[in-house]
Every structure is written in structure tokens, then in C-alpha cells.
C-alpha angles and dihedrals in degrees: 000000000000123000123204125222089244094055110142098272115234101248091068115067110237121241088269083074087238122148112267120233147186115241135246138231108220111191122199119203126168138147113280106272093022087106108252088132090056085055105045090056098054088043097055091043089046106044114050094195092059118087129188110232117243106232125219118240140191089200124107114264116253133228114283091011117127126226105238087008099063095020151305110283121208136163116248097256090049082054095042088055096048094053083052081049093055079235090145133071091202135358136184147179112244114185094303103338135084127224146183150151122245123234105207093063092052095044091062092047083055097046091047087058094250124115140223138230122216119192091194134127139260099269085055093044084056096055088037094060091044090057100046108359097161082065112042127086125187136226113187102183124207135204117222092244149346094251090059098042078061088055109054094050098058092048087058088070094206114113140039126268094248083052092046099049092040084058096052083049082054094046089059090054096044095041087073098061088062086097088060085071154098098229134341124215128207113229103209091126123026099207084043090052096042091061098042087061089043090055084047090054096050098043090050091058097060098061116120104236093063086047092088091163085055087098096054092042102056083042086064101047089053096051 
């Protein structure tokens, strides 16, 4: 979903009657193989007011990716100049590349009352929360176990089994920082999580605070 600069801004009510908001960043963190992928992607394909940021990336851009799609490409020293610039929300250093999420972009989305979705992890969400803490909320999700965790990753068939096993050694290092969040969802059944977070997210939209046209509403209906 892509949101124009001229967007209706949230303090004014649409033409629906509808109370305007603000919107809200959900983040989504989880131990890789705990399914937040899984749910991401039924969110984003569920809830039309929802939109995945674009990262930035100092990687080369691969065959078939899209710049502005996939991602936004830079060079390190025009990186480098935008974290100077406080342009991100959260960076971070991942094997020999660097990545973030800009903040612009996501402000507007904000502004616009639409909300955006960050698959990140817990050392993002942390970053992310420090930079705009009233409008953020946070998903830690869990698997049932570690054994299934285990599980599911070999059944993916897509690593190898040094890659596997260094991500369950991860996954005992990332589980703890659940306590660091909003709510925290047990994965046991995809379709089941996936509605959970999205009952968090519509929930979370309905706060008061977010509801910025709330003052002129109830103006109304007083007369």
C-alpha cells in the first residue's frame, strides 16, 4: 500500500464519519522459525490499512529486486550520512551489510492515520521504541516449544544443518527479550496466531490516545 504525502491527515474524520486516528507502528519480532514471517505476511494481505517498511540497505541489489520495492539501496557513505542525520528509526549491522529503516517514510504513514508493520528483531524493536515509543506496539512471538521450533526449521529445507543448529543457539539468546514487549503470542497454530496479532492490532487502534478526531467528535455530538 502506498500512501501519498497529501494523504488526509489523521486529525481530520474522513468522509465515512468515522473517528480519525493516528497510526501505529507494530513491530513483530520472534525467533527465526517461530513464524512471524508467516504472520506478517497474512497481516499485510488481511488489513489494507496496514503497509510493510521498505528498509534501507547497503547491500547490492540482487537480480529481479526493485529499488524502493525491495528495498532502498545506498552506498555506505550515503548510510553513514543519514544515521548522522538521525534518518533512521533503527540500524543495524548484519554479516557485512548495513540496514534501517527510515523514519520519514513511516512518519507520513503515521501522519496519514495508517499504520506500519516491522519484521525486525529485538535489538531494532529496542531502538524503535526509544525513537517513538507513544506509537509503537510490540508482538514477541513464541514457538510451543523448542523442539518444535527444531522442527520446523528442518522441515523448511532451506539451510543447512550448521545454519540450522546456529539459529536454535540464537533462539536461546533472542526468547529472553520477550519480556521487553507488548504481548507475546504463542505460535502453536499459524491461522490461530495470526488472528490473535491481528486482535492486538485492532484493538490497538481503538486507544484513545491514537483516536486524535475524538475531540471534535464528541464536540459534535454534544452540539
Amino acid at each position: 500500500m502506498q500512501v501519498e504525502d497529501d494523504d488526509k491527515q489523521g486529525g481530520e474524520d474522513d468522509e465515512s464519519g468515522a473517528v480519525a486516528r493516528r497510526g501505529l507502528v507494530l513491530v513483530i519480532s520472534s525467533p527465526s522459525g517461530a513464524g512471524k514471517t508467516t504472520i506478517a505476511r497474512g497481516l499485510l494481505a488481511s488489513e489494507p490499512d496496514l503497509s510493510l517498511s521498505v528498509s534501507c540497505t547497503t547491500r547490492p541489489k540482487r537480480a529481479g529486486e526493485v529499488d524502493g520495492r525491495d528495498y532502498h539501496f545506498v552506498d555506505r557513505d550515503r548510510f553513514a550520512e543519514m544515521v548522522e542525520a538521525d534518518a533512521f528509526l533503527e540500524h543495524a549491522a548484519v554479516h557485512d551489510h548495513r540496514y534501517a529503516t527510515p523514519r520519514a517514510p513511516v512518519e507520513r504513514i503515521l501522519d496519514a492515520g495508517q499504520d506500519v508493520l516491522l519484521d525486525i528483531d529485538w535489538q531494532g524493536a529496542v531502538q524503535v521504541r526509544e525513537a517513538i515509543a507513544q506509537d509503537v506496539v510490540s508482538v514477541f512471538v513464541l514457538p510451543p516449544s523448542l523442539a518444535e521450533l527444531e522442527r520446523r526449521l528442518f522441515s523448511r529445507a532451506a539451510d543447512a544443518e550448521t545454519v540450522i543448529r546456529r539459529r536454535l543457539k540464537n533462539a536461546l539468546q533472542e526468547i529472553p527479550h520477550w519480556e521487553d514487549y507488548d504481548y507475546v503470542v504463542v505460535n502453536r497454530v499459524a491461522e490461530a496466531a495470526l488472528a490473535e496479532v491481528r486482535s492486538i492490532l485492532h484493538a490497538e487502534r481503538l486507544r484513545r490516545r491514537r483516536q486524535v478526531g475524538l475531540p471534535d467528535f464528541v464536540g459534535k455530538l454534544l452540539g
